[in-house]
C-alpha positions, 0 to 999 in steps of 0.5 A: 651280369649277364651281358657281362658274361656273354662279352667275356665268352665272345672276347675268349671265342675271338682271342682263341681264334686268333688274327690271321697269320700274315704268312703263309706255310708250306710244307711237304717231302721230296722223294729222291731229292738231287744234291741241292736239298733245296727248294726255291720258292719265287715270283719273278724277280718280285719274290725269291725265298730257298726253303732247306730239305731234312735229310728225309727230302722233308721241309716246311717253312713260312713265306710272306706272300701277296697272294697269287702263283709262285714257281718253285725250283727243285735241281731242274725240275719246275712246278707252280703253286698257289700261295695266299696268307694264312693258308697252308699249303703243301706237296709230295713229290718223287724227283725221278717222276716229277710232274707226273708224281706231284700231289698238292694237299692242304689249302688250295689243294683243288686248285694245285691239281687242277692247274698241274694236272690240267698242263701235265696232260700235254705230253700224253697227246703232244708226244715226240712221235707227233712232233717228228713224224705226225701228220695234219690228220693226227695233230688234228686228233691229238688236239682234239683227245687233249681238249676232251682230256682237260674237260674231263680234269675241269669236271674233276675239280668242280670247286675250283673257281670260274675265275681261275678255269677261264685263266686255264682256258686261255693257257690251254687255246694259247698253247694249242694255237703256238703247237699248231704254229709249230707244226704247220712249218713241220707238215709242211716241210715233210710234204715238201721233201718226202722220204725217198725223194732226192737230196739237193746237194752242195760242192766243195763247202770248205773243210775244218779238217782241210780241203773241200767238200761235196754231199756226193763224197759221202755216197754210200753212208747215210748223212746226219746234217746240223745247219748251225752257227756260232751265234745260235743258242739253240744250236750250242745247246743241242753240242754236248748231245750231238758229241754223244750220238757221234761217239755211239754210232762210231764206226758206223755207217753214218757220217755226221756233218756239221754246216754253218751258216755263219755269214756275219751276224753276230760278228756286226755283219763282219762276214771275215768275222763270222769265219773266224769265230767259226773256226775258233768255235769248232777248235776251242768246243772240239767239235767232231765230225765234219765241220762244213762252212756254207759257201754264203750263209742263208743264201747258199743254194743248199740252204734255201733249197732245204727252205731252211729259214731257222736254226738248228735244222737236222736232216737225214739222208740215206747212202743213196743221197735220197732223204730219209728225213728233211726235219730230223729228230734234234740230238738231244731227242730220244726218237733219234737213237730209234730212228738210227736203230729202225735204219740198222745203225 
């Protein structure tokens, strides 16, 4: 009778706890949310789940995962979570300040921190101001305060697994091996052309507007240069940005010009081709300032001698036709307007 009693209060035991769930929750508020009152969960092409907000910026919901990282997608901003079934996760978030505000809680907590914490350090060490003007000495610096910064997230996070540290490990050395690649061609191009020294210089480049060109035309306004070329991404990127800077500093003394390189690529090495789709482009995308074609692509004097082997490459030189900065900031950068303004533009 016993016995019976005992088997009965451990199949009550079993039965109350339940099997474990083949899903996982996730649940959480966004703060200011954009117009989409969406949240999209996915991994790749392997896994795609759209998660609707309240009106609150509040949502919860349940995925069938197999365990690992998932993206989710808010608007535009991006973060990364660790799902695993039976397990509930969850994050609140203010949309205005995304990865410095987010904060996982629930299951897994630890290790959502530590893996958003850990790439949200970047930005106070790897900061514009390095990007555009620093030196070896201070990207050296600023490595080394970044490393410091992380050891000290990993001791915050003891419980975090060993596994999962040495992955972050290696993210945190790739990264910093890709930043020191990226710099060395910076540094390099600063040491080459200091501020101050003289300009190389181009004659007559052909001119949308009609006419020829030469940088000695434009003595007497400081010069904004955009190397370029329809088939260039990046470059078509940067086009909405670089309209807005040139309506800002209208009437200013300051000429932006626009250079391509078109010479055939992207046109099957049509280089009759490559000049008509610049002129198409520069007409349907209205583009403004002046709009420059170079006189042989890669190869023109004044191309290679900027040591320009990749696109889009800004330069500013001053109304003397000295530079003032071989590698500017991009138009989409906030250190541009300041570096116009520092000028007294």
């Amino acid at each position: 009778m016993k016995r019976l009693l005992v088997l009965c209060l451990a199949t009550t035991i079993l039965a109350c706890k339940g099997e474990p769930k083949d899903y996982a929750t996730i649940s959480g508020k966004i703060e200011n949310p954009d117009n989409s009152k969406t949240l999209k969960v996915f991994k790749g092409s392997e896994y795609e789940k759209i998660i609707k907000l309240n009106d609150d910026g509040t949502f919860k919901d349940t995925l069938k995962v197999v365990e690992g990282d998932y993206t989710f997608l808010h608007g535009k901003e991006y973060g990364s979570i660790y799902l695993k079934n039976d397990k509930t996760s969850a994050f609140e978030v203010d949309n205005n300040s995304f990865l410095e505000s987010i904060v996982f809680k629930g299951d897994n907590s630890d290790i959502n921190n530590f893996s958003v914490r850990s790439y949200s350090i970047s930005k106070d060490y790897f900061t514009e101001d390095l990007i555009n003007y620093g030196t070896k000495e201070d990207l050296e610096k600023a490595i080394d305060d970044y490393k410091s910064a992380y050891n000290d997230i990993k001791i915050r996070y003891p419980k975090v697994d060993s596994t999962r540290v040495a992955l972050m490990d290696r993210n945190i050395e790739g990264s910093i091996v890709q930043l020191n690649r990226f710099m060395a061609s910076k540094i390099a191009t600063r040491a080459a052309f200091p501020k101050g020294s003289p300009s190389p210089t181009f004659e007559n480049y052909e001119n949308f507007a009609g006419g020829d060109l030469s940088l000695s035309d434009l003595k007497g306004k400081y010069v904004y240069f955009d190397i370029w070329a329809t088939w260039c991404g990046p470059c078509i990127k940067e086009i909405p940005s670089l309209k807005k800077i040139e309506k800002q500093f209208e009437g200013k003394n300051i000429a932006f010009v626009s250079i391509s390189v078109d010479n055939g690529r992207g046109y099957k090495n049509d280089a009759a081709a490559a000049y008509q789709g610049w002129k198409k482009m520069v007409a349907n995308k209205e583009l403004g300032g002046i709009q420059l074609m170079a006189d042989n692509g890669f190869a023109s004097d004044f191309i290679k001698s900027y040591k320009i082997n990749s696109i889009p490459r800004f330069i500013l030189v001053d109304p003397n036709g000295n530079i003032v900065d071989a590698d500017a900031p991009r138009p989409s950068s906030p250190q541009l307007i300041k570096l116009f303004e520092k000028l007294g533009l």
